[in-house]
Wavefront OBJ file of the C-alpha trace (Angstrom):
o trace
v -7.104 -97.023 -231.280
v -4.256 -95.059 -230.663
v -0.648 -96.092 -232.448
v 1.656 -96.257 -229.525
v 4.005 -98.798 -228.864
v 3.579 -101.057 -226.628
v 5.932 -100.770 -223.472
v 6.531 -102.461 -220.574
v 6.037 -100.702 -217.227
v 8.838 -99.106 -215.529
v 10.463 -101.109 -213.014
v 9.154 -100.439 -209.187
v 12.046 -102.680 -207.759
v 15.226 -103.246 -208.968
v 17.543 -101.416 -210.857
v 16.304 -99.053 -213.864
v 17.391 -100.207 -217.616
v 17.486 -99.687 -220.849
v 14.832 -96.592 -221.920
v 13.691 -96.241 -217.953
v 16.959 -94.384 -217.411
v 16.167 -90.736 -217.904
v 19.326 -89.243 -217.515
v 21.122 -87.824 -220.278
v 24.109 -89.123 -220.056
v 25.819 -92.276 -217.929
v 29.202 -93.851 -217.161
v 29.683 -96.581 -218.670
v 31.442 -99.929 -217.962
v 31.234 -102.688 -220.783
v 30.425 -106.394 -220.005
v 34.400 -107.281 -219.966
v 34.236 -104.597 -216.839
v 35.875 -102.222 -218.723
v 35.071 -98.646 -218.455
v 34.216 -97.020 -221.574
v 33.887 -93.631 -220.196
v 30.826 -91.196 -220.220
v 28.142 -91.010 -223.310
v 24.952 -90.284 -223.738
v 22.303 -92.559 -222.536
v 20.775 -93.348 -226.214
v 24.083 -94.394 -227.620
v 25.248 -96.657 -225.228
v 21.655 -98.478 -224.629
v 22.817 -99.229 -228.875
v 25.854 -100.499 -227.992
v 24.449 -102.544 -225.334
v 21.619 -103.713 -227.709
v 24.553 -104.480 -230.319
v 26.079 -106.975 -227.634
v 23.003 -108.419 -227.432
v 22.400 -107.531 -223.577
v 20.513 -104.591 -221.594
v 21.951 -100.731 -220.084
v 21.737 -101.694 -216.508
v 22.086 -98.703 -213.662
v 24.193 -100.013 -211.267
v 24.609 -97.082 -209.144
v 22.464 -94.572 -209.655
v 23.543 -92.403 -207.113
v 26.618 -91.580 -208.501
v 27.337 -88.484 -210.824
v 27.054 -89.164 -213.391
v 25.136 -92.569 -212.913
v 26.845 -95.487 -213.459
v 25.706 -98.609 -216.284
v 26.682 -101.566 -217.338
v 26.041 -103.663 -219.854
v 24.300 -106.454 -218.357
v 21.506 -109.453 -218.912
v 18.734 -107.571 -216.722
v 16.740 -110.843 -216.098
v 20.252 -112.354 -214.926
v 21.083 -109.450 -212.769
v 17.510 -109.812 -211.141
v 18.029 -113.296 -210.376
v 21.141 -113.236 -209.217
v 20.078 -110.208 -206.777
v 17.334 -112.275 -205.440
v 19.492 -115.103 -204.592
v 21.866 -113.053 -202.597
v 18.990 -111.263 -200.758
v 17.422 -114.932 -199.986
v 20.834 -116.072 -198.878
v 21.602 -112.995 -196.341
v 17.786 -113.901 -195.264
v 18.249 -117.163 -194.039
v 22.199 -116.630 -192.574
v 20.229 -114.053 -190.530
v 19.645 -115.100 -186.609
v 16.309 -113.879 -185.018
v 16.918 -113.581 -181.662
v 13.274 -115.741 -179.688
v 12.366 -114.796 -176.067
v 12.063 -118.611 -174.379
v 9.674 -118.871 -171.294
v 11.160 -120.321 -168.172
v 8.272 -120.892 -165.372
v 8.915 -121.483 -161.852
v 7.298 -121.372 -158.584
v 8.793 -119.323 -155.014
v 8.946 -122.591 -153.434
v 10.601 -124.817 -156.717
v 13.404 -127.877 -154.985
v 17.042 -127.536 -155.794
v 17.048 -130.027 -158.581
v 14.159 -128.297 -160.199
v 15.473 -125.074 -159.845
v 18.750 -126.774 -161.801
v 17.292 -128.460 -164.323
v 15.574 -124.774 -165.018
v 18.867 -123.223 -164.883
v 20.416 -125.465 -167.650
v 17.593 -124.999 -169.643
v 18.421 -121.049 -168.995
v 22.088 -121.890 -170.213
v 21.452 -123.362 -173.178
v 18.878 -120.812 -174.164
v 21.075 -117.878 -173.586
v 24.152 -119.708 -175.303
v 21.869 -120.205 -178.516
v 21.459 -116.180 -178.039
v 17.934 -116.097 -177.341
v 16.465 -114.031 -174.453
v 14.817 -115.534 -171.610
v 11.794 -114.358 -169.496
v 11.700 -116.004 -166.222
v 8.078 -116.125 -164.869
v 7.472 -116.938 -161.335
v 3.727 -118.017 -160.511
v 2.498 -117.631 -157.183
v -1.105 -119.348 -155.383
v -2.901 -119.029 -153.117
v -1.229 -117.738 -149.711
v 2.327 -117.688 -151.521
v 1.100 -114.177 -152.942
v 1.602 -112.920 -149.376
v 5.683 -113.585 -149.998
v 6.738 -111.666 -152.570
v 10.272 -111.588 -151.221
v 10.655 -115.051 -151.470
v 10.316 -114.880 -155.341
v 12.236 -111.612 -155.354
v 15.265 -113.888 -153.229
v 14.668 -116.453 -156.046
v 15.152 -114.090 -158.973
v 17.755 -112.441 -157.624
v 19.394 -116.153 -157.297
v 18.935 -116.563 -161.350
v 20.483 -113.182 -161.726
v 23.567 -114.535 -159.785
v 23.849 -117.687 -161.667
v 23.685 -116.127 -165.146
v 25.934 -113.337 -164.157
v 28.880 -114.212 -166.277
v 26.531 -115.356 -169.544
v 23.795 -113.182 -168.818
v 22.827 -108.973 -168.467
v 19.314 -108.591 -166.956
v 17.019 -106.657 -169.539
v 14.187 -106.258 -167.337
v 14.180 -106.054 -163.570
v 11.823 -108.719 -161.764
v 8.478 -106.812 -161.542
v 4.818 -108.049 -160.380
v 2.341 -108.543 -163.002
v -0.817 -110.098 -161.291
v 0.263 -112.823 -159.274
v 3.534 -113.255 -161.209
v 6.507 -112.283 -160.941
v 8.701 -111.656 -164.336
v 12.215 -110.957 -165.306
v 14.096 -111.071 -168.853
v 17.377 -111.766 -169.286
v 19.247 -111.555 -172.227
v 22.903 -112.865 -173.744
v 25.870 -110.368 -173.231
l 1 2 3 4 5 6 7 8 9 10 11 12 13 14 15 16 17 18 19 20 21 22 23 24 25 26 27 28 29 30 31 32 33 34 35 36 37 38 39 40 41 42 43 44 45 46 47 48 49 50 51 52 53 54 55 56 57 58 59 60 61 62 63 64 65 66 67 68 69 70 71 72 73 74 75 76 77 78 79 80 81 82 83 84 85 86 87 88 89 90 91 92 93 94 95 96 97 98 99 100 101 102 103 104 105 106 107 108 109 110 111 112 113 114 115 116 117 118 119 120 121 122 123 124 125 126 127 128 129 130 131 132 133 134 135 136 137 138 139 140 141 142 143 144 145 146 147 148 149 150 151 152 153 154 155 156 157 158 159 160 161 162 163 164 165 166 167 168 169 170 171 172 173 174 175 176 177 178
């Protein structure tokens, strides 16, 4: 058996610390957030051990790198609770279905339209999918005249993302918040 110590790997995510920085020397800014000026790496991961806390690179892009004395575990944490909370503040934006038919009655084609509305005000887009049967295939510019009707009606709220186009025997159109 061989007599090496026993080391943790070096960290794959997160910032490097402690004897995973390899430059030789760092900036460094004390726990107080004072800056104690440049040193070599070695001594200040001492005075960092003498505080009781870990060399942290906090930006390593800098010249020369910057550290801080920090609880790693802490930092880590606290890193992965801000990430979590920029997660779920995020919006996804959905794409709702709306189906209708050429030949769909006024209050129908209302109640679709404040379905649309409310859709579009959450900021989700909106495909519009008009189904034809039987001889109603034969029409196509009735469900062209109908899409062109939704297109009107969402004007102000609305931009149209994709142009009505035939896909089988429907007709579909996407529409999406301004």
């Amino acid at each position: 058996m061989s007599r090496r110590m026993m080391t943790p790997p070096p960290p794959t995510n997160g910032p490097r610390y402690n004897e995973f920085i390899t430059v030789p020397k760092v900036r460094v800014i004390d726990e107080e957030g004072e800056n104690l000026g440049v040193m070599y790496t070695r001594e200040a991961i001492e005075q960092a051990a003498e505080a009781g806390l870990d060399l942290v690179e906090v930006s390593p892009s800098a010249d020369p790198p910057v550290c801080k004395f920090l609880d790693v575990g802490k930092f880590k944490y606290e890193a992965q609770k801000k990430a979590n909370i920029a997660r779920k503040s995020q919006k996804t934006q959905d794409i709702k279905e709306i189906k209708m038919r050429p030949n769909i009655d006024d209050h129908d084609y209302e109640t679709k339209m404040k379905a649309i509305h409310k859709f579009i005000g959450e900021g989700d887009k909106v495909k519009v999918t008009l189904r034809f049967r039987g001889r109603e295939l034969a029409h196509g510019q009735l469900g062209m005249q109908l899409l062109q009707r939704v297109q009107e009606d969402t004007n102000e709220i609305a931009k149209i993302e994709q142009y009505p186009r035939m896909e089988g025997r429907q007709m579909l159109m996407v529409i999406s918040p301004k």
